[in-house]
BATORMAR-154965 format. One line per 10 residues: number of its first residue (from 1); their letters; for each residue x, z, y of N, C-alpha, C. Coordinates in steps of 0.05 Angstrom, whole numbers, plus 5000, padded with zeros to 4 digits. Layout:
<rs>
NUM	A	X:Z:Y:X:Z:Y:X:Z:Y  ...
</rs>
This chain:
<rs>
1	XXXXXXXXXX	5017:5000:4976:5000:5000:5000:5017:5000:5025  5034:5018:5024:5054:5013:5043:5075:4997:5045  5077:4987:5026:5088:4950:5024:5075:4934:5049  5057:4933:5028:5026:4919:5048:5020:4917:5077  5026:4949:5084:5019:4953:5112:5045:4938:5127  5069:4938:5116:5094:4931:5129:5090:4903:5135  5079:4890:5121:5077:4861:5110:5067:4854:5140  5039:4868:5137:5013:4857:5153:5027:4860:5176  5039:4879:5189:5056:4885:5209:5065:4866:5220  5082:4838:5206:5099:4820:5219:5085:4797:5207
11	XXXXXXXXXX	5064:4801:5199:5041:4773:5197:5018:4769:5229  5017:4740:5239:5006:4742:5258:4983:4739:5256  4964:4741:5276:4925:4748:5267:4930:4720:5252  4937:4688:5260:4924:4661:5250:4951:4676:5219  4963:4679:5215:4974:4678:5188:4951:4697:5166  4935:4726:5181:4913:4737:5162:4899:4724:5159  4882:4699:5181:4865:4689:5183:4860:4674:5161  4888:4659:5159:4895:4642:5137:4890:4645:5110  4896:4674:5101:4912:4682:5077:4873:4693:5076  4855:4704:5090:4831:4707:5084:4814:4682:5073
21	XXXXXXXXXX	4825:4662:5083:4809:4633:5072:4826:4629:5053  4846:4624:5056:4847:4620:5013:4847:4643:4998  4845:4664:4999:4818:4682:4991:4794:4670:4979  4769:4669:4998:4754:4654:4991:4753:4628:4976  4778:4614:4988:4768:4588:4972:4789:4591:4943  4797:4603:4931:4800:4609:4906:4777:4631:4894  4765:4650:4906:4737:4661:4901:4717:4636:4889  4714:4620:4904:4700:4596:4903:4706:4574:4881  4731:4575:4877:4744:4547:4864:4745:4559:4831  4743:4583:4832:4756:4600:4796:4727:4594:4785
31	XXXXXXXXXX	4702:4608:4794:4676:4608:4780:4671:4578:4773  4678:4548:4791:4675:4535:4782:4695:4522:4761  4714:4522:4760:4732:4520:4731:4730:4535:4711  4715:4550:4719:4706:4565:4691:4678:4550:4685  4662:4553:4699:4640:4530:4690:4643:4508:4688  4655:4505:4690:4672:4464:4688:4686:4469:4654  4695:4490:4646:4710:4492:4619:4687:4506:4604  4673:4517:4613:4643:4522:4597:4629:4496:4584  4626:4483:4600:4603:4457:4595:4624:4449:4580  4649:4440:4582:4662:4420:4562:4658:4427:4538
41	XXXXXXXXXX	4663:4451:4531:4669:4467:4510:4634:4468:4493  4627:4474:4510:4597:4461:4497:4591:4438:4488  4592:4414:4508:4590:4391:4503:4612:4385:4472  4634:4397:4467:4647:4389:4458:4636:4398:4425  4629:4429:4421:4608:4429:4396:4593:4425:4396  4584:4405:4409:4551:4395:4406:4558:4375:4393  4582:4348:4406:4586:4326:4388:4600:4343:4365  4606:4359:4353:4627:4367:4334:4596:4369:4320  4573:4379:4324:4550:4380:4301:4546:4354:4298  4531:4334:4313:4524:4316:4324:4543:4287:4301
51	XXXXXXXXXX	4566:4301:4290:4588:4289:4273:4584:4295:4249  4563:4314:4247:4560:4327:4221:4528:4302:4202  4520:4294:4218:4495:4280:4214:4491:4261:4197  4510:4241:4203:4529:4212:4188:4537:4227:4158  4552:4249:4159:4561:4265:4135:4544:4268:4115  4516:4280:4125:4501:4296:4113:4480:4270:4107  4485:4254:4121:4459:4225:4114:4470:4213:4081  4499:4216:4091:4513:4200:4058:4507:4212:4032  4519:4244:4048:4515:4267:4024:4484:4258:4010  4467:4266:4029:4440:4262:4012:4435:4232:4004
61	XXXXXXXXXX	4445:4214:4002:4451:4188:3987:4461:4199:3966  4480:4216:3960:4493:4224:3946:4478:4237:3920  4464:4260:3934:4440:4275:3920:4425:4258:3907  4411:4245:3926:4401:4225:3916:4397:4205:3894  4423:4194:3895:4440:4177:3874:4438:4195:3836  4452:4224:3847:4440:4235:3825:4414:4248:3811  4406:4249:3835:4378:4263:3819:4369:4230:3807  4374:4209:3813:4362:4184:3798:4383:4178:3767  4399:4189:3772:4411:4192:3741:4405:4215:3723  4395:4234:3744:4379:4253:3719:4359:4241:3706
71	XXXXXXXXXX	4335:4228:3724:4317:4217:3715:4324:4204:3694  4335:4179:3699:4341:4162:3683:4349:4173:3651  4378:4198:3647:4380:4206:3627:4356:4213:3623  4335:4222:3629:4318:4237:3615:4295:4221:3596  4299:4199:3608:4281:4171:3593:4297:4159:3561  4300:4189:3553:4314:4188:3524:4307:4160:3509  4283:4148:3501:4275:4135:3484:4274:4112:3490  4287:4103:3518:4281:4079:3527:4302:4061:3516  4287:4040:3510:4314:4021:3491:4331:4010:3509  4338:4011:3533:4358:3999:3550:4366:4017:3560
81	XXXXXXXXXX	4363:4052:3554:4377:4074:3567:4412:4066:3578  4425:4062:3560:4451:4053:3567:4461:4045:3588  4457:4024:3586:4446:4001:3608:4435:4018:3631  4412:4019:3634:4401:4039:3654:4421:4063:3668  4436:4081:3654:4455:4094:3654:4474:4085:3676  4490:4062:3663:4514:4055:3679:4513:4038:3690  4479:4032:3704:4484:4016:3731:4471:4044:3747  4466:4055:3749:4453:4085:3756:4483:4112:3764  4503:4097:3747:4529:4114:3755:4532:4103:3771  4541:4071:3765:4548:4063:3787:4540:4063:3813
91	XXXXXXXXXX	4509:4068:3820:4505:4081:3844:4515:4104:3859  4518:4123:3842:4527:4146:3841:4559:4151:3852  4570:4128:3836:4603:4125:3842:4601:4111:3878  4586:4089:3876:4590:4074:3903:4582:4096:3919  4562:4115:3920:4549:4130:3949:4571:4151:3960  4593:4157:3936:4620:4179:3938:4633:4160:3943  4640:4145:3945:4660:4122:3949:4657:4114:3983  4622:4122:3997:4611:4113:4020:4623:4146:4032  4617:4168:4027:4617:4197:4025:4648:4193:4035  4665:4190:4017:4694:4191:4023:4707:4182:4041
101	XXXXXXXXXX	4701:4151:4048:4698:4135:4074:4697:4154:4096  4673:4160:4095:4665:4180:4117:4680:4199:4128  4685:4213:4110:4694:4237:4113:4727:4235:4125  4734:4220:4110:4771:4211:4119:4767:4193:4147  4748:4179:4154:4741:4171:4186:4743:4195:4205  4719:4213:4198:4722:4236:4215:4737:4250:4210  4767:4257:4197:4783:4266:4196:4776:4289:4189  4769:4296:4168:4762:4312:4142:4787:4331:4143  4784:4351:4133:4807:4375:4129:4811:4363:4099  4834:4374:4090:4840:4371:4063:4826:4381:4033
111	XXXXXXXXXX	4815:4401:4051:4802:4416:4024:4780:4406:4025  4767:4392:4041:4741:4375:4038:4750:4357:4020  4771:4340:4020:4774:4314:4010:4779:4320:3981  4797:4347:3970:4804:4355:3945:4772:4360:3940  4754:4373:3954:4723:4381:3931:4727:4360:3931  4722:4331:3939:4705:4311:3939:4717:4299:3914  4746:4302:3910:4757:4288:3887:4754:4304:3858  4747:4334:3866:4734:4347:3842:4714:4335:3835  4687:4338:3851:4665:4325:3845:4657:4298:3838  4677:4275:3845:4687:4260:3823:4690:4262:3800
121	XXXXXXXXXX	4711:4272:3797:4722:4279:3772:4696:4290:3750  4686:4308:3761:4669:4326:3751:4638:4304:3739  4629:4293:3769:4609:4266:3757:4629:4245:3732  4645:4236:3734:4663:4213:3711:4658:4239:3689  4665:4260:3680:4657:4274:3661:4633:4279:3651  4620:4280:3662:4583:4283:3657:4584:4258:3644  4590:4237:3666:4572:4202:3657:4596:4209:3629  4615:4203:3615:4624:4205:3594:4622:4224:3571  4609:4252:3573:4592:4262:3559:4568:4246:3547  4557:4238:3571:4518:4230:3565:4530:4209:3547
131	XXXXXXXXXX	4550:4187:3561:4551:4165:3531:4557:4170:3516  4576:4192:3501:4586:4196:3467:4577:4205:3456  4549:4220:3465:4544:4244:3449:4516:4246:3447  4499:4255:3432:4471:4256:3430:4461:4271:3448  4430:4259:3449:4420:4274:3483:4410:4298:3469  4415:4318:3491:4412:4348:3489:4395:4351:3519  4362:4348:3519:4360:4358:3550:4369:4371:3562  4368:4402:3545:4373:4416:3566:4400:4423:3569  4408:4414:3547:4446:4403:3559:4447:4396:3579  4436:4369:3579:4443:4349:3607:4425:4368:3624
141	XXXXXXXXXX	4406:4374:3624:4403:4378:3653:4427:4405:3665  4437:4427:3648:4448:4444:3667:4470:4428:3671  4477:4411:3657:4515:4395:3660:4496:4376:3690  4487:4364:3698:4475:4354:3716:4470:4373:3733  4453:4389:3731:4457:4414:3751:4478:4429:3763  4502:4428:3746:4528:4435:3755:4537:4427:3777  4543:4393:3769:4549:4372:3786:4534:4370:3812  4515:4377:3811:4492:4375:3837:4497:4395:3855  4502:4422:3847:4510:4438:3859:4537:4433:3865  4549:4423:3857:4582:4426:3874:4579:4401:3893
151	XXXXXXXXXX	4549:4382:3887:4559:4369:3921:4545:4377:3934  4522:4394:3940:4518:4421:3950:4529:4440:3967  4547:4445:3949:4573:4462:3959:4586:4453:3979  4600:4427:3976:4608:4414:3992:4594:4407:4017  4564:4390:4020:4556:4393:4041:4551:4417:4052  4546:4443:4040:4553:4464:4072:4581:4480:4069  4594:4463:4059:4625:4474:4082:4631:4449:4095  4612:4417:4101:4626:4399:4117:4607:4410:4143  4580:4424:4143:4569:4432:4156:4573:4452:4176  4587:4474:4156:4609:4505:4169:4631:4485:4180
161	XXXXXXXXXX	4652:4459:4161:4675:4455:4187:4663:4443:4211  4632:4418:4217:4628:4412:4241:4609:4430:4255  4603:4457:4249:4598:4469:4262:4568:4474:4271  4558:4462:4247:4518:4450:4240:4512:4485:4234  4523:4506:4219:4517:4523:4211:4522:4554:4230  4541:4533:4254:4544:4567:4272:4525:4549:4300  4509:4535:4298:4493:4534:4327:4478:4558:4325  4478:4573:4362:4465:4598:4354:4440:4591:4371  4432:4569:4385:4409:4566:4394:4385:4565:4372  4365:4580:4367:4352:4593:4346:4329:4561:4343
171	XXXXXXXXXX	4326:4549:4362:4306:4525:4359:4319:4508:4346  4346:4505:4347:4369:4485:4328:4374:4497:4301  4381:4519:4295:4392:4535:4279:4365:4537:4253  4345:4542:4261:4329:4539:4239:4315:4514:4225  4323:4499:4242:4318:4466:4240:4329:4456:4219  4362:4466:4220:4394:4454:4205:4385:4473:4185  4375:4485:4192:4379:4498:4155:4358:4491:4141  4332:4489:4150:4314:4480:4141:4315:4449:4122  4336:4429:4146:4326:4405:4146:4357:4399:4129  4386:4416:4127:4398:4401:4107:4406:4425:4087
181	XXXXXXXXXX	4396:4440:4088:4401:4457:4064:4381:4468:4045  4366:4473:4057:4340:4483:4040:4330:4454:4030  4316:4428:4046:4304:4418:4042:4315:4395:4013  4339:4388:4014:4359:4367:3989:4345:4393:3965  4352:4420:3967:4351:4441:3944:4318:4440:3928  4296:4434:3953:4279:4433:3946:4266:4402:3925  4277:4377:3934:4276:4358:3928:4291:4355:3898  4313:4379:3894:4341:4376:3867:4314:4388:3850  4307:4404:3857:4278:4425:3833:4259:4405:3831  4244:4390:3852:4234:4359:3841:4237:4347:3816
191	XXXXXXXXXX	4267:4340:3826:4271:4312:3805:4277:4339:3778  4289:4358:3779:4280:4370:3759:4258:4370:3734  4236:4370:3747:4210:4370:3744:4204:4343:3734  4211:4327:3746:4199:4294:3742:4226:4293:3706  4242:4294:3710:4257:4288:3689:4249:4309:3669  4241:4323:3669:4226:4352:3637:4203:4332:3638  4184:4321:3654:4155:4301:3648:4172:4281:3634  4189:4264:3648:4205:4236:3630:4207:4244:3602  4226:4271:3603:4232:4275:3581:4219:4283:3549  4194:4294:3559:4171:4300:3543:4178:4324:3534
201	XXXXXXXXXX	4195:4349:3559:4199:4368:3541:4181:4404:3554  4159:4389:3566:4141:4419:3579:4147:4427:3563  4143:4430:3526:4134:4450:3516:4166:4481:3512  4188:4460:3534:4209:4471:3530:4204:4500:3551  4189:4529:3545:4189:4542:3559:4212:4561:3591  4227:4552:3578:4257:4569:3593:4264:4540:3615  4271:4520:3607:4277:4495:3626:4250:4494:3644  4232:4497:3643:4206:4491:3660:4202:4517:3682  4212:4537:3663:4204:4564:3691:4236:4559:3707  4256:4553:3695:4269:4553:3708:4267:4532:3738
211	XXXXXXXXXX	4265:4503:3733:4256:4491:3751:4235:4496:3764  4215:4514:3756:4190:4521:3781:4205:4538:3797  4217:4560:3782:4228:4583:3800:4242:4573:3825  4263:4549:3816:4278:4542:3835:4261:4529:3860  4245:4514:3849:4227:4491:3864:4212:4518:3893  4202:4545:3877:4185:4553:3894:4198:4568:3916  4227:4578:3903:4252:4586:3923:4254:4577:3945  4266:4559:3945:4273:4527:3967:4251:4529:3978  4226:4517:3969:4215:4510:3978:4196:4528:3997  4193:4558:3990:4186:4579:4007:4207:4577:4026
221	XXXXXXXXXX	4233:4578:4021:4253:4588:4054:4254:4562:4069  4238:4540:4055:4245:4512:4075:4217:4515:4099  4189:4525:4090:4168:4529:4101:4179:4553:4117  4185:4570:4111:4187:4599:4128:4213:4590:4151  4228:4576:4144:4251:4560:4165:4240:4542:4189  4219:4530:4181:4201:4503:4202:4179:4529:4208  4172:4544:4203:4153:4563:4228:4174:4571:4235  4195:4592:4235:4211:4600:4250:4231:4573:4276  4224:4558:4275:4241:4538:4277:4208:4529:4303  4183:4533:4289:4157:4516:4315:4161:4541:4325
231	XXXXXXXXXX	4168:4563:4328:4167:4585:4335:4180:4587:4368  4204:4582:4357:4219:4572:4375:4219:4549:4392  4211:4535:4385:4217:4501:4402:4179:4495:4403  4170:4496:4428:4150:4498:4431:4149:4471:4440  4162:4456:4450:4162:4419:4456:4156:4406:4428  4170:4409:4400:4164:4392:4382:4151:4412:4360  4133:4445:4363:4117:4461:4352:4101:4442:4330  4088:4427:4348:4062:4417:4332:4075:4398:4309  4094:4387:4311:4108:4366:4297:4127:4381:4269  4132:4409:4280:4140:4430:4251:4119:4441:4242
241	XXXXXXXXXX	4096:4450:4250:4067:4454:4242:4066:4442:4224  4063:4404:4233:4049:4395:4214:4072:4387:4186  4096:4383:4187:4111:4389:4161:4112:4407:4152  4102:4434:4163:4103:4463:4143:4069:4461:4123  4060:4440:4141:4021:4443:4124:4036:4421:4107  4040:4396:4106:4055:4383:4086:4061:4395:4069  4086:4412:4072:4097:4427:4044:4075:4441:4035  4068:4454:4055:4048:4473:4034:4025:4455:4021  4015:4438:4026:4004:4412:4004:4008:4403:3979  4047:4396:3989:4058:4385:3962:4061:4412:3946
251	XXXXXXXXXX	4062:4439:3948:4071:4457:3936:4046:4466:3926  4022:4460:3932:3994:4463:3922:3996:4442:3894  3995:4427:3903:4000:4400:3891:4017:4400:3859  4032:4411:3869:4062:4415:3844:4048:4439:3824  4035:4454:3843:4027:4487:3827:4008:4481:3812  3983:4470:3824:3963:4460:3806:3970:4451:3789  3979:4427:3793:3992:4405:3761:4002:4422:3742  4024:4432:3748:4038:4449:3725:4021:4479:3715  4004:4490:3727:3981:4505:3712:3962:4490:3696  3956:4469:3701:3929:4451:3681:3955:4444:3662
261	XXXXXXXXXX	3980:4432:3659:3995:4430:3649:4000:4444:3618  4003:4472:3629:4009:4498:3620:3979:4508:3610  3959:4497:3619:3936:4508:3601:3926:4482:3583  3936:4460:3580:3920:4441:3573:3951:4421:3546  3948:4424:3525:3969:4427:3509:3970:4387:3507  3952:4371:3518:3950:4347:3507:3952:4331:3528  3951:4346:3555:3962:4341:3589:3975:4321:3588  3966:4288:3598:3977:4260:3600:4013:4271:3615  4030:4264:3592:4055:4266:3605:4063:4249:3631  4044:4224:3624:4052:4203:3654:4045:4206:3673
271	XXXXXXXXXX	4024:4232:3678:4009:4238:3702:4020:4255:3705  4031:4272:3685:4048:4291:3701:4075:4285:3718  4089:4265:3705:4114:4254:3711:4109:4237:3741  4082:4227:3738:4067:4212:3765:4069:4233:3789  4057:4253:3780:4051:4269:3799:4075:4290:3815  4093:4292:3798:4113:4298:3809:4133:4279:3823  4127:4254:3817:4149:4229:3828:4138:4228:3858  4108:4229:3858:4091:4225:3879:4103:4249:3904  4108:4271:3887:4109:4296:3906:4139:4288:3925  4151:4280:3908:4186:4278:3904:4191:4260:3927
281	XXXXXXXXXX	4175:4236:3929:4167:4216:3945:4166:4224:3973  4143:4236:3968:4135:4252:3995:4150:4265:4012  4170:4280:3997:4192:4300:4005:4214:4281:4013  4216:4259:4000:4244:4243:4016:4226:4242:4045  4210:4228:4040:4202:4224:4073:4205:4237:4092  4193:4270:4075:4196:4287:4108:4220:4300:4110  4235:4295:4087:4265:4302:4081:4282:4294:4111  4270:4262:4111:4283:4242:4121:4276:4244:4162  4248:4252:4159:4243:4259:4185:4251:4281:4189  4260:4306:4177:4267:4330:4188:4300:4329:4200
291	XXXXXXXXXX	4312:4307:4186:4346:4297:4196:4343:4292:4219  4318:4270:4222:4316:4255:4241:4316:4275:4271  4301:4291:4268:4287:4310:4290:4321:4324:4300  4328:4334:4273:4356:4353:4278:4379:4327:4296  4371:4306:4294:4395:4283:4298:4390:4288:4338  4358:4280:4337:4352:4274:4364:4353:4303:4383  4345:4325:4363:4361:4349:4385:4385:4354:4393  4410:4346:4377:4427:4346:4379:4429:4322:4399  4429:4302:4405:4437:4288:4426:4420:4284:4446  4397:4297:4450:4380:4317:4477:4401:4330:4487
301	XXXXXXXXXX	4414:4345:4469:4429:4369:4484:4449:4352:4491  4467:4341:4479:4495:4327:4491:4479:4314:4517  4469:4295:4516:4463:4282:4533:4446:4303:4566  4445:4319:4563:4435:4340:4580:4473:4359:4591  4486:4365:4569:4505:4366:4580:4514:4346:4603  4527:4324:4586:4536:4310:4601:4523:4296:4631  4495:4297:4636:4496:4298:4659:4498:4325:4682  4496:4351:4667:4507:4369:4678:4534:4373:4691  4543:4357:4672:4570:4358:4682:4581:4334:4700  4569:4306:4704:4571:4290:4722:4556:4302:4749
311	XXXXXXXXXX	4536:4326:4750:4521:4330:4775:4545:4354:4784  4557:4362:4770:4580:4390:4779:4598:4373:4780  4611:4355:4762:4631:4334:4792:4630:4327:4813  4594:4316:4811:4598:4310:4840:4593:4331:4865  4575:4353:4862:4576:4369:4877:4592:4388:4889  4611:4393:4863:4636:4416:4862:4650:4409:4882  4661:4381:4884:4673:4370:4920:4668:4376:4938  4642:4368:4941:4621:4373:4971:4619:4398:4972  4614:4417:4951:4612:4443:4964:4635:4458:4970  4662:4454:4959:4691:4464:4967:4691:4456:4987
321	XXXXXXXXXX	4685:4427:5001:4692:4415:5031:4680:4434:5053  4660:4440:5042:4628:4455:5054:4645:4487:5061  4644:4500:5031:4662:4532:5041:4689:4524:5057  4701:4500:5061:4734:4501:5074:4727:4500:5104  4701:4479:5115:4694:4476:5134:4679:4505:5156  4666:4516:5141:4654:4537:5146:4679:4554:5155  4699:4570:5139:4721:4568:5138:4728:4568:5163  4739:4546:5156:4754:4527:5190:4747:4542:5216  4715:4533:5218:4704:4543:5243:4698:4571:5248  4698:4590:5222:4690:4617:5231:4724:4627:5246
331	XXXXXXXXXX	4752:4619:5226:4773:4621:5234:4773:4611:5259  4772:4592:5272:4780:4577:5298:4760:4596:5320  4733:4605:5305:4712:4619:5332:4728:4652:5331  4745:4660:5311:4768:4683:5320:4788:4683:5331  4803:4662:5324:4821:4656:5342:4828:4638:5372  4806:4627:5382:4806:4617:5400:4802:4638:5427  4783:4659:5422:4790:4682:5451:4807:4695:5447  4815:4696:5418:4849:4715:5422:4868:4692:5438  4864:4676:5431:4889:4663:5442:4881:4661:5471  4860:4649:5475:4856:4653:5507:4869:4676:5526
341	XXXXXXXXXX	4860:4697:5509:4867:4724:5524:4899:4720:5525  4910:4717:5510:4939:4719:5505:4951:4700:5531  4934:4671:5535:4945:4658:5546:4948:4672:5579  4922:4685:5577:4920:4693:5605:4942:4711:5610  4941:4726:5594:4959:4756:5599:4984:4747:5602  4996:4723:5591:5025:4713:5590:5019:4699:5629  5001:4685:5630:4998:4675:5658:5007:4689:5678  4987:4716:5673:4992:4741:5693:5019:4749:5697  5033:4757:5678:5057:4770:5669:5081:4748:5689  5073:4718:5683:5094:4707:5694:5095:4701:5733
351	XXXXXXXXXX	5075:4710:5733:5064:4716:5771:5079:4737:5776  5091:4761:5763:5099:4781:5768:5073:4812:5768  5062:4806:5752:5034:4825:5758:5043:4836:5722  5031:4865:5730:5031:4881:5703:5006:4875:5680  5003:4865:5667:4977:4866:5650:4973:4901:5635  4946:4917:5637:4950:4927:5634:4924:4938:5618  4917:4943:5593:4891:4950:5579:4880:4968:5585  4861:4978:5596:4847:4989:5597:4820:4993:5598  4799:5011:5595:4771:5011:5596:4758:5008:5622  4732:4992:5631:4723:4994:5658:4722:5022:5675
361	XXXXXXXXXX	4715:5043:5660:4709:5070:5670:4748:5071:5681  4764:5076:5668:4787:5081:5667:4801:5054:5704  4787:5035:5696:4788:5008:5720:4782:5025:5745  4753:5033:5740:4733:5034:5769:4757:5069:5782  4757:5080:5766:4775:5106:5776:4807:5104:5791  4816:5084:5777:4844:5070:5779:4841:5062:5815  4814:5044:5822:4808:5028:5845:4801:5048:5864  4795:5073:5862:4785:5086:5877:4796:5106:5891  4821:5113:5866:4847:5129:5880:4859:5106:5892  4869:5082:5890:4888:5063:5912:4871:5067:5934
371	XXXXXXXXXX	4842:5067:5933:4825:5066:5965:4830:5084:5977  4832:5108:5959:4839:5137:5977:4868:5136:5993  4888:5129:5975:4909:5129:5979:4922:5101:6000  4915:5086:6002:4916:5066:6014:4905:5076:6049  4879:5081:6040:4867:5096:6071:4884:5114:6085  4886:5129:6068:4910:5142:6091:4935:5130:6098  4941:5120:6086:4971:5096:6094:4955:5087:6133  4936:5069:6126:4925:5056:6147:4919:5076:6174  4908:5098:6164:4903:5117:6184:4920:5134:6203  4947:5133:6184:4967:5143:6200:4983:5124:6216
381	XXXXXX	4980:5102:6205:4994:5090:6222:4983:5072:6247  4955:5083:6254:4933:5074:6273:4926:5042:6275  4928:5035:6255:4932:5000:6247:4891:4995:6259  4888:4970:6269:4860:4975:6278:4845:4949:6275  4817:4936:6261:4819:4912:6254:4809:4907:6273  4814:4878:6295:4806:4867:6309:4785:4853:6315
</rs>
């Protein structure tokens, strides 16, 4: 402090004046570079989800690809099974082959690219099982189930690295989970279902509760995700409404069938297998619109960034010009009667006259003793005005 005071000492008023305005205009200039590195940093995980989309479109090609080779194995008796088989891998192989692409474009971490070459690996072992060896449903389906889950796995850690799984805006957040995690899980218990009808094996008790159980899992936290999700986002409410009455349709739909199923021992296998393909159907669709929704929020928001941040370029100028000017003139309306004064008092000084501060009271007293004192000068020396 007493540094300070020494300092101020041999600083002149325009040097405080100074050192007060860039004061302010670094007061001024920090809040906005910090909001200027705010928005980027936003904008910047928004495209980092926004990158996740493309990923998760393939992935579920992916899913996709296999739940149609479950089916297919499950059409045991068909005389072109084979055939059917390994053009049905080969889907399977090309959609990882599209998957991989991808992922090494967006510059994939490493341990993405090693699952991906597991899960390879892992599908080429399945498809070379199913050909050598006699069909075992419920073999194949958990060895299929395995495989399904590890590209599963994989899509939510490409989700955790682009950052789909830490949005904490709650109208986004229950959307993404809804629309790429729950909803593929709910669609895998589907084709479950459709391939035990292919297969002709209801009467298999343990494989059938198993796939309801799963089906009603998913498919409860995908409904309870889209109300929490209209809950929040009151602009596209009515539009998660009506996909949560959907599910709860198809899940009517699914329940009924497999109770008349379960009570009715002679239950047309093709209507059942119908009715589940039908459901399965259904669910790509809104599978497909629920991406869609998560795609277009995500670039609402970027695109809302980014002109946020072109309206704080351009303003951020004009208003620094704005506090420097203000500035300027409050400084110049302080220092312009100091300096006046100064100039005068140096004026005076060089006439030979004392400049001398004082108060008016201290003035009028000063003037009144020279009158006294002066008067008698005059009086004695009988001086007389003419």
């Amino acid at each position: 402090m007493l540094l300070m005071k020494r300092w101020m000492a041999h600083v002149s008023l325009r040097g405080r004046m100074l050192l007060v305005a860039a004061i302010c205009m670094a007061l001024a200039l920090v809040p906005s570079i910090q909001l200027w590195a705010l928005q980027a940093k936003e904008l910047a995980f928004t495209q980092s989800e926004a990158s996740g989309i493309p990923l998760n479109r393939q992935g579920q090609k992916v899913l996709t690809a296999m739940r149609g080779y479950r089916e297919v194995l499950a059409l045991r008796s068909a005389p072109d099974i084979d055939a059917r088989r390994r053009t049905q891998s080969s889907v399977v192989q090309r959609e990882l082959d599209g998957l991989d692409e991808l992922l090494k474009q967006q510059g994939a971490s490493a341990d993405r690219l090693k699952e991906l070459i597991e899960l390879r690996q892992a599908f080429v072992a399945l498809d070379k099982a199913q050909s050598s060896a006699p069909m075992d449903v419920a073999r194949m389906m958990a060895q299929v189930r395995t495989v399904v889950v590890r590209a599963q796995s994989l899509l939510d850690n490409v989700n955790g690295d682009t950052a789909l799984l830490l949005d904490s805006d709650a109208r986004a957040h229950f959307s993404i989970i809804a629309s790429l995690q729950e909803s593929p899980r709910v669609a895998d218990a589907l084709s479950e279902l459709v391939a035990i009808a292919n297969a002709a094996v209801v009467d298999d008790v343990a494989c059938v509760a198993a796939a309801r159980a799963r089906y009603l899992e998913h498919i409860g936290m995908l409904r309870h995700g889209l109300r929490r999700a209209a809950s929040q986002d009151t602009l596209n409410a009515a539009s998660l409404k009506a996909a949560e009455a959907a599910l709860l349709a198809q899940q009517n739909m699914v329940e009924t069938t497999l109770e008349a199923a379960a009570q009715d021992v002679n239950y047309p296998l093709n209507e059942l297998a119908a009715t589940f393909t039908k459901a399965a159907n259904m669910h790509e669709s809104l599978s497909a619109r629920l991406t869609s929704d998560v795609d277009q929020l995500l670039a609402s928001r970027a695109n809302s960034l980014e002109r946020k941040r072109l309206l704080l370029a351009l303003l951020l100028p004009l208003m620094l010009g704005l506090v420097w000017a203000l500035l300027h003139k409050v400084t110049q309306g302080v220092l312009k009667p100091v300096m006046q004064t100064v100039n005068v008092t140096e004026r005076i000084a060089s006439e030979g006259a004392d400049f001398v501060g004082n108060t008016p009271e201290e003035y009028t007293a000063f003037v009144r003793d020279e009158i006294a004192k002066w008067g008698k000068v005059v009086k004695m020396s009988g001086a007389k005005v003419d």
